[in-house]
mmCIF file as Biopython writes it, N, C-alpha, C and O atoms, coordinates in Angstrom:
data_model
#
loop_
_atom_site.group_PDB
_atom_site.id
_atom_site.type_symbol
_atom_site.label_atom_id
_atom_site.label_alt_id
_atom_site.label_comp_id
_atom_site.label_asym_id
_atom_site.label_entity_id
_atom_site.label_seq_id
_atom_site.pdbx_PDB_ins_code
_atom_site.Cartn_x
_atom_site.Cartn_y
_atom_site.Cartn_z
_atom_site.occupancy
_atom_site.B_iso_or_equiv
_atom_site.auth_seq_id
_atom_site.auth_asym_id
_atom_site.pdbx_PDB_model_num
ATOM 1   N N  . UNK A ? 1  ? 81.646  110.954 104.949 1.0 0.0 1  A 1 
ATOM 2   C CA . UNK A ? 1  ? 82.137  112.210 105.467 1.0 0.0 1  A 1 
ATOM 3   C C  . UNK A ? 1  ? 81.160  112.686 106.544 1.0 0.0 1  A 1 
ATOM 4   O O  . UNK A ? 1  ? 80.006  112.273 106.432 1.0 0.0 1  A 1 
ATOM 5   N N  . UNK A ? 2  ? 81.470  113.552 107.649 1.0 0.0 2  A 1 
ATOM 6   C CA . UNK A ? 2  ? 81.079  114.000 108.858 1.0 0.0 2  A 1 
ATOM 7   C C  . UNK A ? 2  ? 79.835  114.979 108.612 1.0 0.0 2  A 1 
ATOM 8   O O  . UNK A ? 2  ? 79.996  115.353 107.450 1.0 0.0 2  A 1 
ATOM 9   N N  . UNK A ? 3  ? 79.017  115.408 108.966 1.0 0.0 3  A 1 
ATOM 10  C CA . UNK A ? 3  ? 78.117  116.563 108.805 1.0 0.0 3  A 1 
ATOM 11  C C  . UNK A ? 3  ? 79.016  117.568 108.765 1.0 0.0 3  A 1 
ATOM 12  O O  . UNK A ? 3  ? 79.284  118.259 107.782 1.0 0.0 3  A 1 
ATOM 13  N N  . UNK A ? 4  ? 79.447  117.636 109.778 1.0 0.0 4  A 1 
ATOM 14  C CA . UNK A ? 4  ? 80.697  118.581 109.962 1.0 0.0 4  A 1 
ATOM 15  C C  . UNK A ? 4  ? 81.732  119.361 109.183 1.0 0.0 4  A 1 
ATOM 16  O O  . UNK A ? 4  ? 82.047  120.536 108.994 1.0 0.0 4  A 1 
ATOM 17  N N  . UNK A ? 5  ? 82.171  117.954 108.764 1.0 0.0 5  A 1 
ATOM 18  C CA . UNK A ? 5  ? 83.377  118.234 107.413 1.0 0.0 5  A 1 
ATOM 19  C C  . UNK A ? 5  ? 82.570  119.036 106.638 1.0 0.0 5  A 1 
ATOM 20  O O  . UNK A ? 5  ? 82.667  120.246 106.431 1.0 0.0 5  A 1 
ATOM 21  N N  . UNK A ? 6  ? 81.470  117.949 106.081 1.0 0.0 6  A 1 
ATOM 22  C CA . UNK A ? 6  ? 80.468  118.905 104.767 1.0 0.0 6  A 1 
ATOM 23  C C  . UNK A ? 6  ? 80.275  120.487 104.659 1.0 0.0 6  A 1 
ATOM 24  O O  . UNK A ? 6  ? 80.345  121.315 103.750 1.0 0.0 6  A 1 
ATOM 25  N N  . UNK A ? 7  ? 79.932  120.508 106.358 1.0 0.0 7  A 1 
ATOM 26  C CA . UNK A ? 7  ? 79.891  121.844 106.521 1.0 0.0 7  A 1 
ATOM 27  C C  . UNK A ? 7  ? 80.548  122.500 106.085 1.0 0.0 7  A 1 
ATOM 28  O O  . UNK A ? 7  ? 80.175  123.331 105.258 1.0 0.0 7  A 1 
ATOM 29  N N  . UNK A ? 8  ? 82.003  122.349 106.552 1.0 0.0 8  A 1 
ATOM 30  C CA . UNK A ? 8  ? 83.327  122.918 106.852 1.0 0.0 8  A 1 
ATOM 31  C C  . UNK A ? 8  ? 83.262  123.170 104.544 1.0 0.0 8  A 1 
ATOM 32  O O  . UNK A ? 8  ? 83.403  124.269 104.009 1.0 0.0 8  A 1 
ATOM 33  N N  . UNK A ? 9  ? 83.051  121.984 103.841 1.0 0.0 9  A 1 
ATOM 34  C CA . UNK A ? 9  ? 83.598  122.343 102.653 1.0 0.0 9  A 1 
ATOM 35  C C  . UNK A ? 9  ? 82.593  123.256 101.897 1.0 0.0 9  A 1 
ATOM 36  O O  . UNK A ? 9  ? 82.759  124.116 101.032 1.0 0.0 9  A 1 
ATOM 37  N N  . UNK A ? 10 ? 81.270  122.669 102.652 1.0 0.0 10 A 1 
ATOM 38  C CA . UNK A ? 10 ? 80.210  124.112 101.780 1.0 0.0 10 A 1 
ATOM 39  C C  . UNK A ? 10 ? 80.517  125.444 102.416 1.0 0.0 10 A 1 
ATOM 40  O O  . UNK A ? 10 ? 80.552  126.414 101.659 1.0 0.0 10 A 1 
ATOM 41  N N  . UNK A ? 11 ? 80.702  125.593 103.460 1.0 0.0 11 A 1 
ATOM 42  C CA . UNK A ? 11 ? 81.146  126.875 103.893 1.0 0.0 11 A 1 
ATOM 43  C C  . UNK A ? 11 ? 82.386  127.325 103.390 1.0 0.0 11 A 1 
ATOM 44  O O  . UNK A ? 11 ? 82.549  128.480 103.783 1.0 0.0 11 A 1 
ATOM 45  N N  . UNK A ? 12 ? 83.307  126.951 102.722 1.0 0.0 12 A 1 
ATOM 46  C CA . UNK A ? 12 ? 84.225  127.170 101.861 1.0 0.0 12 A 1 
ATOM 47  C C  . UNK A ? 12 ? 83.861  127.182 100.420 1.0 0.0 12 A 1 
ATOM 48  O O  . UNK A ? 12 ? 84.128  128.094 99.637  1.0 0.0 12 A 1 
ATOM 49  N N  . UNK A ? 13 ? 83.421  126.420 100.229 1.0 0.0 13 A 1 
ATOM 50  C CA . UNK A ? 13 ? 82.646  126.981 98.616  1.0 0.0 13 A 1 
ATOM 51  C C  . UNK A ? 13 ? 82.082  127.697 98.138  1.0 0.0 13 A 1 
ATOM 52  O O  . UNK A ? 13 ? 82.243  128.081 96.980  1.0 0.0 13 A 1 
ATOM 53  N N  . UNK A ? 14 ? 80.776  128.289 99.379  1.0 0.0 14 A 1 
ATOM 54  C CA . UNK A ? 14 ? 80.232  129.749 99.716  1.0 0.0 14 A 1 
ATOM 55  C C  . UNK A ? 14 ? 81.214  130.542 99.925  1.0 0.0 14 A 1 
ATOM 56  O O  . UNK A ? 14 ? 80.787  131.556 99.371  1.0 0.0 14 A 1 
ATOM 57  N N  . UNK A ? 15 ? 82.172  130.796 100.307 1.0 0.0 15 A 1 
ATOM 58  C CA . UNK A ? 15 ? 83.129  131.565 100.392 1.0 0.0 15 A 1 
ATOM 59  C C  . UNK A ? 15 ? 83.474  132.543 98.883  1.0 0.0 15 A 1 
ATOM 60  O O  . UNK A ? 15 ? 83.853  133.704 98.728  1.0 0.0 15 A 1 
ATOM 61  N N  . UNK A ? 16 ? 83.257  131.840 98.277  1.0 0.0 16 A 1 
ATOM 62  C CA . UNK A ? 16 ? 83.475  131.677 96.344  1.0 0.0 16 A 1 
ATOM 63  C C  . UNK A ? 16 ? 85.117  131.555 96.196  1.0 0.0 16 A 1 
ATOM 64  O O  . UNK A ? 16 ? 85.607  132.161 95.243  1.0 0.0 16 A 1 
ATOM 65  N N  . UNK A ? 17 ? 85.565  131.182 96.635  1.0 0.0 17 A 1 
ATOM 66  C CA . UNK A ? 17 ? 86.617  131.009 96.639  1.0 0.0 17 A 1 
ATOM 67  C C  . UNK A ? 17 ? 87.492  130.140 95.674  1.0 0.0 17 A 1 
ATOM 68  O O  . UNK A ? 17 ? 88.666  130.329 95.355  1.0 0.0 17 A 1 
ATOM 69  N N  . UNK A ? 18 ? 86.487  128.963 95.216  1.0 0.0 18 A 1 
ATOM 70  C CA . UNK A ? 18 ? 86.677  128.431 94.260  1.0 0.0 18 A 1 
ATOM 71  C C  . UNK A ? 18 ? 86.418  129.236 92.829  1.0 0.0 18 A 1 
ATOM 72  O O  . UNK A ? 18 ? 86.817  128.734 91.778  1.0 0.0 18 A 1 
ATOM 73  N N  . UNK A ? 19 ? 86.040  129.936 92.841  1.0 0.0 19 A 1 
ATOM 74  C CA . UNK A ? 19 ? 85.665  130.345 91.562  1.0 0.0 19 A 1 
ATOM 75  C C  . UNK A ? 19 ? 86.618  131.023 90.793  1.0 0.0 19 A 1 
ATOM 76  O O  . UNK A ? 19 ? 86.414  131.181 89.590  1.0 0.0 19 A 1 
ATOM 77  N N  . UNK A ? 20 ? 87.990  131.592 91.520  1.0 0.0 20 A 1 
ATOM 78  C CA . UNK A ? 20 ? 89.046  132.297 91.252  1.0 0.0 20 A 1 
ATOM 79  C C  . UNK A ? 20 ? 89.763  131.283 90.418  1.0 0.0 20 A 1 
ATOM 80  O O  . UNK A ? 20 ? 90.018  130.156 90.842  1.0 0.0 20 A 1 
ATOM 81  N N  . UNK A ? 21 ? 90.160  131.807 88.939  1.0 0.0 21 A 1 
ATOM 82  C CA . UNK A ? 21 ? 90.898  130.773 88.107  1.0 0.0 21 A 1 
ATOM 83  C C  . UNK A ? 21 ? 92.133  130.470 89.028  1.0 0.0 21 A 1 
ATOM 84  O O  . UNK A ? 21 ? 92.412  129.293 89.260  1.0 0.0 21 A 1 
ATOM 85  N N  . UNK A ? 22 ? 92.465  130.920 89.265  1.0 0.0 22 A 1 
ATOM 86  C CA . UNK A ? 22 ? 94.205  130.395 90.211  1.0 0.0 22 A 1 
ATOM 87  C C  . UNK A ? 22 ? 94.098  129.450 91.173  1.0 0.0 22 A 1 
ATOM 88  O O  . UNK A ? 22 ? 94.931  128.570 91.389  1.0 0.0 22 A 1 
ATOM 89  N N  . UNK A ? 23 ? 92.796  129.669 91.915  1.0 0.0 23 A 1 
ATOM 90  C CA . UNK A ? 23 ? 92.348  128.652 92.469  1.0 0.0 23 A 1 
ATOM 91  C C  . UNK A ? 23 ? 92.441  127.417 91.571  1.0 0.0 23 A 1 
ATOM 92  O O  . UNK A ? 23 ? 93.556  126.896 91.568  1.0 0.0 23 A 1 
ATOM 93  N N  . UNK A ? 24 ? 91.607  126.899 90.889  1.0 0.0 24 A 1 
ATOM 94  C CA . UNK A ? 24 ? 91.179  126.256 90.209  1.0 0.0 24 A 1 
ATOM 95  C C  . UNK A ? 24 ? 92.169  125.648 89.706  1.0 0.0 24 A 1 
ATOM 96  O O  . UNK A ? 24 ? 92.262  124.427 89.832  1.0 0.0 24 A 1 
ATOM 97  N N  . UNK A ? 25 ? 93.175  126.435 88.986  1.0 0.0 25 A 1 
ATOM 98  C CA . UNK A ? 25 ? 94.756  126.146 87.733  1.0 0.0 25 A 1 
ATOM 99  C C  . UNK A ? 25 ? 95.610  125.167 89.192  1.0 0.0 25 A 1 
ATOM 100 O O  . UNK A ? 25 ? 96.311  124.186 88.941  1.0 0.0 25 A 1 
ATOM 101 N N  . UNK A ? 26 ? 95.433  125.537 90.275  1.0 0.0 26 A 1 
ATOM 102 C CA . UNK A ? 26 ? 95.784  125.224 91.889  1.0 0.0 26 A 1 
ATOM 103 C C  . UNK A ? 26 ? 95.950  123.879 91.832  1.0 0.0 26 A 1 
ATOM 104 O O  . UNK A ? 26 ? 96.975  123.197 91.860  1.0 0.0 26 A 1 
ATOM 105 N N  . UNK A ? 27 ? 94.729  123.572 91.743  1.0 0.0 27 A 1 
ATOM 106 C CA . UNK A ? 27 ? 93.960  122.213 92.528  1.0 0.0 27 A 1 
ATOM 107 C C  . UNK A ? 27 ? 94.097  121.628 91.150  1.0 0.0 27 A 1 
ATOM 108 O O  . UNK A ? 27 ? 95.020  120.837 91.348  1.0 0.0 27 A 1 
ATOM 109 N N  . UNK A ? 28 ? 93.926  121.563 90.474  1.0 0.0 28 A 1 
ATOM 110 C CA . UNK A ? 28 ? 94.237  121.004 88.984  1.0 0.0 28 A 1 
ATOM 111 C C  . UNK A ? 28 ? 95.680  119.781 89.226  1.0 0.0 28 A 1 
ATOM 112 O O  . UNK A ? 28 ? 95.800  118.557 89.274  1.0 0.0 28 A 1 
ATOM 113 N N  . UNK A ? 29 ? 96.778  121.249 89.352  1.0 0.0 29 A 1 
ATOM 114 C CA . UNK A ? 29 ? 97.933  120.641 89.498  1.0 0.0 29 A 1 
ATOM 115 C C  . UNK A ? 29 ? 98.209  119.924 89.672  1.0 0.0 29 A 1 
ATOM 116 O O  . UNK A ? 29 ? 98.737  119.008 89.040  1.0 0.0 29 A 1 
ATOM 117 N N  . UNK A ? 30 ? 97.660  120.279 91.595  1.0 0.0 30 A 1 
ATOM 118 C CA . UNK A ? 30 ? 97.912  119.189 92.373  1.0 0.0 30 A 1 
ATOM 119 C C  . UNK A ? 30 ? 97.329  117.744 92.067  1.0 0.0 30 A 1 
ATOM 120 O O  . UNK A ? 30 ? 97.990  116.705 92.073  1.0 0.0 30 A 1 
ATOM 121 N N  . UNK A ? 31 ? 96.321  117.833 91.867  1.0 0.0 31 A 1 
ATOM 122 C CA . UNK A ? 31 ? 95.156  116.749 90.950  1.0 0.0 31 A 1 
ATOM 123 C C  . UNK A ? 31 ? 96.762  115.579 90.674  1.0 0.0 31 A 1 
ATOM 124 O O  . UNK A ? 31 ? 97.261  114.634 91.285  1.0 0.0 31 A 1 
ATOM 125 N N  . UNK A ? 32 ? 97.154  116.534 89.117  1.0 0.0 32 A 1 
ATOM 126 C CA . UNK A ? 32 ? 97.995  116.055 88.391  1.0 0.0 32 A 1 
ATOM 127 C C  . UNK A ? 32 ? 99.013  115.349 88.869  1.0 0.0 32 A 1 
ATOM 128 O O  . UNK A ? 32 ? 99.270  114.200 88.509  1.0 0.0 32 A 1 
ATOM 129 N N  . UNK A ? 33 ? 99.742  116.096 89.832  1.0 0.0 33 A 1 
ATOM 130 C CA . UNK A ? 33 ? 100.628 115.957 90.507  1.0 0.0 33 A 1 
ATOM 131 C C  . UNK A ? 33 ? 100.588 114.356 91.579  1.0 0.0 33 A 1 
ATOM 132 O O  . UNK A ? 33 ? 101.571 113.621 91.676  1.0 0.0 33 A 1 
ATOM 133 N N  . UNK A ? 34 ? 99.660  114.173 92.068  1.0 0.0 34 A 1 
ATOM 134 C CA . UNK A ? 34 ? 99.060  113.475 92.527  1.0 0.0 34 A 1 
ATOM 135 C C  . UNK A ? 34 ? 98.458  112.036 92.349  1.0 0.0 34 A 1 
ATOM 136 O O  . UNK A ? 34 ? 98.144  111.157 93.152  1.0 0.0 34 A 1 
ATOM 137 N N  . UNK A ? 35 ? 98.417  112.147 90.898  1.0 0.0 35 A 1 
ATOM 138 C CA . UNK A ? 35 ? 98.260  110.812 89.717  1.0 0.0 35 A 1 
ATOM 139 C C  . UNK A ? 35 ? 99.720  110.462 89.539  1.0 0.0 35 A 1 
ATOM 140 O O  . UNK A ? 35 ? 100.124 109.306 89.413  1.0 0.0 35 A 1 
ATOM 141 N N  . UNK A ? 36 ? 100.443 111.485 89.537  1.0 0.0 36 A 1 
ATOM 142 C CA . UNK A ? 36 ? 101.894 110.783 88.845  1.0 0.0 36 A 1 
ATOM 143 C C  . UNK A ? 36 ? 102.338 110.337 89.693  1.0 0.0 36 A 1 
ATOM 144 O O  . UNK A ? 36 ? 102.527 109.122 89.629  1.0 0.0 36 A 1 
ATOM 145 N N  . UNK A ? 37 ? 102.830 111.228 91.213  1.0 0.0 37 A 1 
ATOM 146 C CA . UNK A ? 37 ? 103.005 110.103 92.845  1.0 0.0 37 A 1 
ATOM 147 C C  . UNK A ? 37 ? 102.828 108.911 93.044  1.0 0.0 37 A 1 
ATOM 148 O O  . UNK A ? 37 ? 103.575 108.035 93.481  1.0 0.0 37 A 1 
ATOM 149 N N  . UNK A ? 38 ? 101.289 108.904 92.534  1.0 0.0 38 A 1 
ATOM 150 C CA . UNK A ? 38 ? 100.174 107.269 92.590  1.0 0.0 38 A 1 
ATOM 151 C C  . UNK A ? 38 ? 100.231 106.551 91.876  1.0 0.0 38 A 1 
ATOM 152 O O  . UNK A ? 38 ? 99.740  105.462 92.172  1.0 0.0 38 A 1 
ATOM 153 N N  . UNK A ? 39 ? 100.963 106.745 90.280  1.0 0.0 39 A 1 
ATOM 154 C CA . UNK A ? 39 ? 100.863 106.342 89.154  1.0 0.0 39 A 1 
ATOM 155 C C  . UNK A ? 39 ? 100.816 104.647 88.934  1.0 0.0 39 A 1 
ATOM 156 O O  . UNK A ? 39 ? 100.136 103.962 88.170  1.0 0.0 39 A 1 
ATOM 157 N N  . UNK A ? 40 ? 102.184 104.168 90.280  1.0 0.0 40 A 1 
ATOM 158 C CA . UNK A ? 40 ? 101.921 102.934 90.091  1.0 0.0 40 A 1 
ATOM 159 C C  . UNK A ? 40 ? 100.730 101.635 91.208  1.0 0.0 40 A 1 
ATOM 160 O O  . UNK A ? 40 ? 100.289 100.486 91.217  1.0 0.0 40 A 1 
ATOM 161 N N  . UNK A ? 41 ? 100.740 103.014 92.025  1.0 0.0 41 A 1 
ATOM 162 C CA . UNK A ? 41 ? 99.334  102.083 92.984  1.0 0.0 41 A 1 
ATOM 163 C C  . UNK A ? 41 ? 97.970  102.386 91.917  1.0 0.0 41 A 1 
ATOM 164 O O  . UNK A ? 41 ? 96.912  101.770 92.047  1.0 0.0 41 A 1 
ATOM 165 N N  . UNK A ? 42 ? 98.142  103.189 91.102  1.0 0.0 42 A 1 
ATOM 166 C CA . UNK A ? 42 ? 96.569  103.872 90.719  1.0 0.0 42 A 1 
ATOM 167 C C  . UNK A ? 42 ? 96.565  102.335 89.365  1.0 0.0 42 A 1 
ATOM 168 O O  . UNK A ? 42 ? 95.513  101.705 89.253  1.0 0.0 42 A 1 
ATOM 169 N N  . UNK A ? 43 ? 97.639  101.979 88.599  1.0 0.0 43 A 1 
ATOM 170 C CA . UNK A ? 43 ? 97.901  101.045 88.058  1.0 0.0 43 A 1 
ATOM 171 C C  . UNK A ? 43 ? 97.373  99.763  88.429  1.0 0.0 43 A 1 
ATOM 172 O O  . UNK A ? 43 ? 96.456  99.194  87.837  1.0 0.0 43 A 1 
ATOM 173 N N  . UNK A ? 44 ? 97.955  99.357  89.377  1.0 0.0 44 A 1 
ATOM 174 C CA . UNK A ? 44 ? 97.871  98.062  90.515  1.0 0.0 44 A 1 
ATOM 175 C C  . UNK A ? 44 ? 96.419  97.890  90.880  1.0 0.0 44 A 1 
ATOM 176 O O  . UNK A ? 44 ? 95.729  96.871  90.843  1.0 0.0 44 A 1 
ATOM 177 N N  . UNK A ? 45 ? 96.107  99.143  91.250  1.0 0.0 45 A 1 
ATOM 178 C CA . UNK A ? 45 ? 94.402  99.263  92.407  1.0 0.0 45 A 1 
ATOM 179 C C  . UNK A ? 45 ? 93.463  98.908  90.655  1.0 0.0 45 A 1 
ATOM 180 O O  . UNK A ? 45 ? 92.446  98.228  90.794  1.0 0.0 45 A 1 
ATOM 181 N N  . UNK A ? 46 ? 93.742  99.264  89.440  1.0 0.0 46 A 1 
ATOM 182 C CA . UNK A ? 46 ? 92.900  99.353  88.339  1.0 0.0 46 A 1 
ATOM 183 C C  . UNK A ? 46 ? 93.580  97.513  88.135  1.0 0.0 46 A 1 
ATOM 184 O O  . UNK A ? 46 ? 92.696  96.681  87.932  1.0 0.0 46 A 1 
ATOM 185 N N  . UNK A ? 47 ? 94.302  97.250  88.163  1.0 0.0 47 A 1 
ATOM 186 C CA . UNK A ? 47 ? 94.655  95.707  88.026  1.0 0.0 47 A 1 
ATOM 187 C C  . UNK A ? 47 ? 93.590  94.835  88.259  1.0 0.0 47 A 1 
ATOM 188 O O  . UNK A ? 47 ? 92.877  94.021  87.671  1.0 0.0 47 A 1 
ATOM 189 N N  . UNK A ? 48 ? 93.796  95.401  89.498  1.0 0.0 48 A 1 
ATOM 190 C CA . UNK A ? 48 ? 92.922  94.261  90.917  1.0 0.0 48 A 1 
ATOM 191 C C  . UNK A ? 48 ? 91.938  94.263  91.071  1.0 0.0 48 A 1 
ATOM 192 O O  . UNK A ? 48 ? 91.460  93.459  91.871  1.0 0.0 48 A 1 
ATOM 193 N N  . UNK A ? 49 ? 90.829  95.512  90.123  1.0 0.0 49 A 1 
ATOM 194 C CA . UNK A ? 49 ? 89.725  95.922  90.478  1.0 0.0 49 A 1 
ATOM 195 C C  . UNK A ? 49 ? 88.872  95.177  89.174  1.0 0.0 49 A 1 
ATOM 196 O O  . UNK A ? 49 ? 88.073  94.244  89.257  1.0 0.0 49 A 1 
ATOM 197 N N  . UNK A ? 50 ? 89.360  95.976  87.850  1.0 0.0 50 A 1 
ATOM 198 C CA . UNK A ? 50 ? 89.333  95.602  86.655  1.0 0.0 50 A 1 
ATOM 199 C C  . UNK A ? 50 ? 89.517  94.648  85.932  1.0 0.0 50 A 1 
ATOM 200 O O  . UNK A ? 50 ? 88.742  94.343  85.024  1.0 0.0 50 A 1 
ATOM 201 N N  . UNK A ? 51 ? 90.447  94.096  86.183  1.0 0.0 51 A 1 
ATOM 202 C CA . UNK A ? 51 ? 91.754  93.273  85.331  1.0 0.0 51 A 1 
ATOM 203 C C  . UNK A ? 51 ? 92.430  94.127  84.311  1.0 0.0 51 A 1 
ATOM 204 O O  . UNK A ? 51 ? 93.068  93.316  83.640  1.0 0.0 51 A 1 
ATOM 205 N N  . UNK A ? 52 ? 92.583  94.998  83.957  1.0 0.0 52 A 1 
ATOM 206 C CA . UNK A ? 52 ? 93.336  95.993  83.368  1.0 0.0 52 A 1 
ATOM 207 C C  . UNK A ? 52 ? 94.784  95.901  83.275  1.0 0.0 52 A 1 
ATOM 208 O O  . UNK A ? 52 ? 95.504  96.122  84.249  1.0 0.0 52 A 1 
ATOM 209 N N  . UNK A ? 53 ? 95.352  95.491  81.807  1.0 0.0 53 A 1 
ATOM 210 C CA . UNK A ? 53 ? 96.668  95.504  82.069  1.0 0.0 53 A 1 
ATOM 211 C C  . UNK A ? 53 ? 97.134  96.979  82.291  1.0 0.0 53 A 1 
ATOM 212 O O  . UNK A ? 53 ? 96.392  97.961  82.316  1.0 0.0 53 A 1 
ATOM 213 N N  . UNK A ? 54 ? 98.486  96.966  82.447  1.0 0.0 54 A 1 
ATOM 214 C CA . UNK A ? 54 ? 99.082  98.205  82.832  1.0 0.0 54 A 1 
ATOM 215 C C  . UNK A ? 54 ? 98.656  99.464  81.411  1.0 0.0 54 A 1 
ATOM 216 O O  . UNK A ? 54 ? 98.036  100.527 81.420  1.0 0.0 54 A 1 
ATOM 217 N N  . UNK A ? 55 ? 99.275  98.761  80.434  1.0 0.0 55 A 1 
ATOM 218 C CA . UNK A ? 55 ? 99.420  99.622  79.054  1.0 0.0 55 A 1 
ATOM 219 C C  . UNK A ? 55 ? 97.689  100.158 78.931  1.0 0.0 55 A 1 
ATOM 220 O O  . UNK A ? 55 ? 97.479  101.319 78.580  1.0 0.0 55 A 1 
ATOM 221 N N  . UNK A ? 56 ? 96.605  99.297  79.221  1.0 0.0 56 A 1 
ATOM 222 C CA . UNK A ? 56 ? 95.454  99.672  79.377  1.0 0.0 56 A 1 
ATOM 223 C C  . UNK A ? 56 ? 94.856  100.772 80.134  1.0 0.0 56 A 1 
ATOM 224 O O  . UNK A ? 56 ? 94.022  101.568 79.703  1.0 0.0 56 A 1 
ATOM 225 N N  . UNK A ? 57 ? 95.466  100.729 81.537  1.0 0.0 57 A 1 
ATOM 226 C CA . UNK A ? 57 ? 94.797  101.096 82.226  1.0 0.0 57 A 1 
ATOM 227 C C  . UNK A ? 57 ? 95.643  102.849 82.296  1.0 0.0 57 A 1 
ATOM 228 O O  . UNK A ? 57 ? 95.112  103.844 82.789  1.0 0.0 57 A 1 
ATOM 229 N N  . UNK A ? 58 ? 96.993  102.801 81.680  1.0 0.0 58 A 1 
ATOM 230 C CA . UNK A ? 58 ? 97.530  104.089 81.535  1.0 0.0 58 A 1 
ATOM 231 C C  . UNK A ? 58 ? 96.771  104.742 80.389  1.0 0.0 58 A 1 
ATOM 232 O O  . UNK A ? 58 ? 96.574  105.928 80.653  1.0 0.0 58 A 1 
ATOM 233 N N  . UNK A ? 59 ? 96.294  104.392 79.253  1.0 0.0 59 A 1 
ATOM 234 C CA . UNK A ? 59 ? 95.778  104.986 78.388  1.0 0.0 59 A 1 
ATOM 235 C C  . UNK A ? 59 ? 94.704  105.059 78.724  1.0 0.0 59 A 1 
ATOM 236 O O  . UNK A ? 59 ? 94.465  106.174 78.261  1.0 0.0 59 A 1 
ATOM 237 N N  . UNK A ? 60 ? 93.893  104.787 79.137  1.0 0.0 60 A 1 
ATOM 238 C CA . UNK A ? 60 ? 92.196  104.782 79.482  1.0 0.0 60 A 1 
ATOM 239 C C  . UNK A ? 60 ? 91.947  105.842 80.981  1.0 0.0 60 A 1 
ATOM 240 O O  . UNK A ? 60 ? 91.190  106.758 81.305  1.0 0.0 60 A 1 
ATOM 241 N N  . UNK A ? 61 ? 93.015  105.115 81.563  1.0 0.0 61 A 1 
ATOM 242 C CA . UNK A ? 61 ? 92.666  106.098 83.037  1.0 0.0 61 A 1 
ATOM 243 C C  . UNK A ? 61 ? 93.444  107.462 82.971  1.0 0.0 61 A 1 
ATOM 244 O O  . UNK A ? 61 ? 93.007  108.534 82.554  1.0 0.0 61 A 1 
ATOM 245 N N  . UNK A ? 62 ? 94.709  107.186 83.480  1.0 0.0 62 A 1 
ATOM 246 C CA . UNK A ? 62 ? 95.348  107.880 83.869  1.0 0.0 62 A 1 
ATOM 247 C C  . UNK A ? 62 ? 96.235  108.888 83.143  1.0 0.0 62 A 1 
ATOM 248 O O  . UNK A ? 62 ? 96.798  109.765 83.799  1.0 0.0 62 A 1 
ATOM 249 N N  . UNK A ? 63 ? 96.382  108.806 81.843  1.0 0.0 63 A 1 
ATOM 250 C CA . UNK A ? 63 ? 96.669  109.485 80.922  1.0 0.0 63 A 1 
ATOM 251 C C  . UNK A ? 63 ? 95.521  110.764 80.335  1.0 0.0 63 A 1 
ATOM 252 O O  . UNK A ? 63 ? 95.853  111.896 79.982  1.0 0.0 63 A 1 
ATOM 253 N N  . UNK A ? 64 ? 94.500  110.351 80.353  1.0 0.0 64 A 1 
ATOM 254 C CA . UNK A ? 64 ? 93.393  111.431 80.290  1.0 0.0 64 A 1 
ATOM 255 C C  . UNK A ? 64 ? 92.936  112.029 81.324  1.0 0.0 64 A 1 
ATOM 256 O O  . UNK A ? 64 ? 91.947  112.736 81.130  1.0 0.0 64 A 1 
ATOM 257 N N  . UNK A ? 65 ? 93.522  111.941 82.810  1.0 0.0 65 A 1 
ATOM 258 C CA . UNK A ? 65 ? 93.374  112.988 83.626  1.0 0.0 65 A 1 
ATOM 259 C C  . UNK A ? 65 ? 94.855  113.876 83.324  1.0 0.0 65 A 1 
ATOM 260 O O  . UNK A ? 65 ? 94.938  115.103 83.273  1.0 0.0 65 A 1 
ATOM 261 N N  . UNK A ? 66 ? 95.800  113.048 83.173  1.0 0.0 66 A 1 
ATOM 262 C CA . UNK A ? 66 ? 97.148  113.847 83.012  1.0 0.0 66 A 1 
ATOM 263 C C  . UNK A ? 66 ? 96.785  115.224 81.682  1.0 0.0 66 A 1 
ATOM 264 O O  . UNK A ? 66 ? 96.993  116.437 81.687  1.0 0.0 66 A 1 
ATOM 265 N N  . UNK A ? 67 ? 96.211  114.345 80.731  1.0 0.0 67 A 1 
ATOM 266 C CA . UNK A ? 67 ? 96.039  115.182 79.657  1.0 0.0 67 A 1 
ATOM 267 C C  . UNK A ? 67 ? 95.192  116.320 79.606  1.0 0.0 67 A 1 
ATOM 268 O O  . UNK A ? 67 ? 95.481  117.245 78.846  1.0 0.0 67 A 1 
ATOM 269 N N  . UNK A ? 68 ? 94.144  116.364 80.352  1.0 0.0 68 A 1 
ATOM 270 C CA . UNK A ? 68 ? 93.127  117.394 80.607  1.0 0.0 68 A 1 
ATOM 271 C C  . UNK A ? 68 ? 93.567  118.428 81.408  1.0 0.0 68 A 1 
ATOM 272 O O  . UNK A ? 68 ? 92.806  119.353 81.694  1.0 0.0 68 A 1 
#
């Protein structure tokens, strides 16, 4: 990442902006939201990386971000 960017995200973090639960409940979501989109590259990429079968790599990975 850029000096720049960094900047750009600590100067948003100073902001406190994160600290607002709604914020937070926010970005969560999306998090979530975001695993399930990916669900079957996030699968595949843990395949290829790991050797992880599928049934594995849903219970170990990706099911305990869903769940949290």
């Amino acid at each position: 990442m850029s000096n720049a960017r960094f900047d750009a995200k600590r100067d948003f973090f100073d902001l406190g902006a994160t600290l607002d639960y709604s914020f937070r409940s926010n970005q969560l979501k999306r998090l979530e939201d975001a695993v399930k989109r990916n669900e079957k590259a996030i699968l595949k990429a843990l395949h290829s990386d790991l050797r992880k079968s599928e049934m594995e790599a849903y219970m170990t990975e990706v099911s305990i971000v869903i769940d949290e």
